[in-house]
C-alpha positions in Angstrom: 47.7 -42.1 -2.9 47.9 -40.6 0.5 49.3 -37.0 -1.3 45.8 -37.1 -3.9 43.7 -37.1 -0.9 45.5 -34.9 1.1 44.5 -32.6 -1.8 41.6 -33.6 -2.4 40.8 -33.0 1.5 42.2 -29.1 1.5 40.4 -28.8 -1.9 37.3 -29.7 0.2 38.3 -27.7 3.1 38.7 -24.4 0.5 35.3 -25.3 -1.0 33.8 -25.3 2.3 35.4 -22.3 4.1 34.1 -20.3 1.1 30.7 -21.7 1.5 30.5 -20.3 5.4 31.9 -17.7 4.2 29.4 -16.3 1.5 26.7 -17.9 3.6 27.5 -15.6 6.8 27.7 -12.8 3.8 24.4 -13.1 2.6 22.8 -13.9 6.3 24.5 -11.8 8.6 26.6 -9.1 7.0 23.9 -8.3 3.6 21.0 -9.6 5.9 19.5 -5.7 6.3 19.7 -4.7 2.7 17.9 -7.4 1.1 15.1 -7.5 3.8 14.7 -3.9 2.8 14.8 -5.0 -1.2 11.4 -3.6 -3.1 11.5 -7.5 -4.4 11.3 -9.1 -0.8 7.4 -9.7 -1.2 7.7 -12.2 1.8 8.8 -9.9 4.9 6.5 -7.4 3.1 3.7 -10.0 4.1 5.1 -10.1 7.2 5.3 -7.0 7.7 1.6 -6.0 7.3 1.0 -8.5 10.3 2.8 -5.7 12.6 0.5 -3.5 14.5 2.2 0.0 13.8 2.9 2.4 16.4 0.9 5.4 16.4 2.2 8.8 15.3 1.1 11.4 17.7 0.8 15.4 17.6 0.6 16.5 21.0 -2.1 14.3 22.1 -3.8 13.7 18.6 -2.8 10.3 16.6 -2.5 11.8 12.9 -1.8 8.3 12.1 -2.9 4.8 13.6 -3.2 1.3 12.6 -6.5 -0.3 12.0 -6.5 -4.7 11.8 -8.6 -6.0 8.4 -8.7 -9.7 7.4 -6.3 -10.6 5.0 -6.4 -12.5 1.9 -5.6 -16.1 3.8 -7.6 -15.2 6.8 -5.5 -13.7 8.7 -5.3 -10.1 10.1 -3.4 -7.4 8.9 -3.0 -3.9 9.6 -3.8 -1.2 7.4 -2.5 2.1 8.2 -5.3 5.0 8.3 -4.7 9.2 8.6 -7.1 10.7 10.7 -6.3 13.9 10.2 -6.5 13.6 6.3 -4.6 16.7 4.4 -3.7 18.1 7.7 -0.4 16.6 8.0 0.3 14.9 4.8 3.5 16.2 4.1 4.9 15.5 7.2 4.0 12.5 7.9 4.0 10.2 4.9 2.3 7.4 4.4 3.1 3.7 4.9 1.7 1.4 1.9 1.6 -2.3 0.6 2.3 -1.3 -3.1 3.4 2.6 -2.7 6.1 1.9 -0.3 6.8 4.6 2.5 7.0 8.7 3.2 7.6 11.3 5.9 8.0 10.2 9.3 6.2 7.0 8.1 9.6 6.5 6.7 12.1 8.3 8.6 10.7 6.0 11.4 10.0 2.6 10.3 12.0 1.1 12.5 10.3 2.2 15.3 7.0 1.9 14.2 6.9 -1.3 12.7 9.5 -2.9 15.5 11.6 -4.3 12.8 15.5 -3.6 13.2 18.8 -5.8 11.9 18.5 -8.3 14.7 17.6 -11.7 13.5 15.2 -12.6 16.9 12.8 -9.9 16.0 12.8 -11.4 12.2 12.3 -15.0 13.4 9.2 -13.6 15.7 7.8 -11.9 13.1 7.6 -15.2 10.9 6.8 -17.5 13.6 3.5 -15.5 14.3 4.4 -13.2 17.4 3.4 -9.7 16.4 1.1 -9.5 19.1 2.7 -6.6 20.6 2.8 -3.1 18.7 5.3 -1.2 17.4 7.0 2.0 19.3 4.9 5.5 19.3 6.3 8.3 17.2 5.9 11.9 18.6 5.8 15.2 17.0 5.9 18.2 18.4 3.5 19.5 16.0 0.9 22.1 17.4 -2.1 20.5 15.6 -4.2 23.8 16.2 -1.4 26.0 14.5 -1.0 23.2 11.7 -4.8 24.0 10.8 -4.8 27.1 11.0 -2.3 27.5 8.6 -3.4 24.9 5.8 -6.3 27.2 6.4 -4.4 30.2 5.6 -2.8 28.9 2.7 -6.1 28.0 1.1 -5.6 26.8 -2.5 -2.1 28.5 -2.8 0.7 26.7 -3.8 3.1 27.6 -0.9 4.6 26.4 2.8 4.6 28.0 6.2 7.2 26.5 8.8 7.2 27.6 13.0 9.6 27.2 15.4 9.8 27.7 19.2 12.5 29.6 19.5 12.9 28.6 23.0 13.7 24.8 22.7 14.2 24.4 18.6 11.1 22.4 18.5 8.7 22.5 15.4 5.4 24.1 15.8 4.0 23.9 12.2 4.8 22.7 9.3 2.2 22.5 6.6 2.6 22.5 2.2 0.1 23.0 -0.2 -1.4 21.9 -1.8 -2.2 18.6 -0.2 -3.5 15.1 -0.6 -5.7 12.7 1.6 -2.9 9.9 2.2 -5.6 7.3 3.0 -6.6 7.5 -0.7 -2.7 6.6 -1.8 -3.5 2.8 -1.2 -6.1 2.5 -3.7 -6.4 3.3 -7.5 -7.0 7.4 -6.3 -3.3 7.3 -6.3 -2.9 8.2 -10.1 -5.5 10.7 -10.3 -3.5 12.3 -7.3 -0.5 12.4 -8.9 -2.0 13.4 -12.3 -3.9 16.4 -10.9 -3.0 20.1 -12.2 -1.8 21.0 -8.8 -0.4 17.5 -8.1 1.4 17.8 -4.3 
């Protein structure tokens, strides 16, 4: 009797070690990649209730975060482009159902104060996104970055600058273009589906 539940006991023990063990997997270890997941609608949510930072180009936001009621009341932020087709390429957008770009993407972490650690998760749920996320900034000229979307015109084409002095980058504008404001909505096909599409 006493050697069946001896057994039976490290039988249990093995059952629960493994337990722990897949559950500190799927929680700790695996915890970043399935936030992440396009299927994790839930911290998607969640994330929308996060004031993101602004992205700045030498004193200009070219992208900012405006609050709009959401669907149970509460407020959500919707990311809006000031600058329109100025700096599309290079800075992205940040959607609900088109995902991420650009710096909007390169940067998320930062912007939307979301990272790894579990304490910034669990604030997130519980309700405290009062405070916004970081400020991204460029060292975009936004002068030179018009003037040469300007010069381009309706050419397919790219011009890059770079101070030579410190590495940093002046300009960096593609045609052709696209208004990122208009990627949220149903403009997003007709976008994509244009002769020139960017």
């Amino acid at each position: 009797m006493n050697g069946r539940i001896a057994r039976s006991y490290t039988g249990f023990a093995i059952l629960m070690v493994g337990i722990l063990a897949m559950l500190s997997w799927w929680q700790v270890i695996n915890a970043g990649s399935l936030r992440t997941m396009e299927f994790n609608q839930q911290y998607a949510y969640y994330e929308q209730r996060i004031d993101r930072g602004p992205i700045i180009a030498r004193g200009r936001e070219v992208a900012t975060s405006e609050p709009v009621a959401g669907a149970d009341g509460d407020t959500i932020f919707q990311r809006r482009y000031p600058a329109g087709e100025t700096f599309a390429h290079v800075v992205g957008y940040s959607t609900t159902g088109r995902s991420r770009t650009g710096i909007e993407r390169s940067f998320n972490d930062a912007l939307a104060r979301t990272s790894d650690r579990l304490s910034e998760l669990v604030d997130v749920i519980r309700g405290d996104d009062g405070r916004p996320g970081d400020s991204v900034f460029l060292t975009l000229r936004p002068s030179a970055q018009q003037l040469a979307m300007s010069e381009l015109g309706t050419r397919r084409g790219s011009a890059v600058a770079i101070d030579v002095r410190t590495g940093a980058i002046v300009v960096m504008a593609s045609t052709p273009s696209f208004d990122p404001n208009l990627v949220e909505g149903d403009a997003f096909e007709g976008i994509a589906a244009r002769d020139d599409a960017p």
